[in-house]
N, C-alpha and C positions, 0 to 999 in steps of 0.2 A: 504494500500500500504506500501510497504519498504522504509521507514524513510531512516535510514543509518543501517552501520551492523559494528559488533564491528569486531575487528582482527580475524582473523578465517579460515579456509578452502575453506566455502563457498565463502568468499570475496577475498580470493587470487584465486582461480578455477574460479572465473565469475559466479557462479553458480546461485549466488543470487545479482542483483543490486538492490539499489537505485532506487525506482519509478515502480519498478514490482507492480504487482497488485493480491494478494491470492485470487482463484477463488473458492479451495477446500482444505479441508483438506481431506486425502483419500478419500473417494471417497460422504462425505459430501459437497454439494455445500454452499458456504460462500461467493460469490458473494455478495455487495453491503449490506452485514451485519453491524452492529454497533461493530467496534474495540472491543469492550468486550464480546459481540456474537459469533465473527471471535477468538477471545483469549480464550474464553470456549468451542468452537470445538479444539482446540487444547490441552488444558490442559486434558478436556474428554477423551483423544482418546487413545486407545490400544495397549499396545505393546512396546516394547523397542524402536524403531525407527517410525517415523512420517510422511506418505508422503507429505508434503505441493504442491498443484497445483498453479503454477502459468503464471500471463501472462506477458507478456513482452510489452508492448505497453504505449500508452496513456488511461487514463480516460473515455476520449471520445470516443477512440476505442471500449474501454469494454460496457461502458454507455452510452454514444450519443445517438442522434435519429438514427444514422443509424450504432450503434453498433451492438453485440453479443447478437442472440436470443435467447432463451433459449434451443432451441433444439441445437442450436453452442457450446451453453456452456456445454450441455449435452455430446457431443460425445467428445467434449476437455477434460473432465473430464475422462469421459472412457477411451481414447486412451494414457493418461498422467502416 
């Protein structure tokens, strides 16, 4: 999840807050990865620019018993 965000565009546009949850990176699912798993699909990845997937919610929403299945997470990915 987003810790904090330094000064930046993304943090004046809203674009990214505090407590979002990275689901994917393009179109890689990084869902409930280990922070350096979720940080080496990123570093990996192709291209001049990055798409990061993410959700907006709570923890729980994502992960809970009665969170995001995986086929939820699927078509959020695709349609992102």
């Amino acid at each position: 999840f987003v810790l904090s965000l330094s000064d930046g565009s993304a943090q004046q546009e809203g674009t990214i807050r505090p407590g979002d949850e990275l689901v994917a990176v393009g179109n890689k699912k990084v869902a409930g990865l280990a922070f350096d798993d979720a940080l080496g699909a990123i570093i990996d990845s192709d291209g001049e620019t990055t798409k990061l997937v993410l959700f907006r919610g709570s923890a729980k929403d994502l992960y809970g018993p009665t969170g995001a299945s995986q086929e939820w997470l699927d078509e959020f990915v695709a349609k992102a």
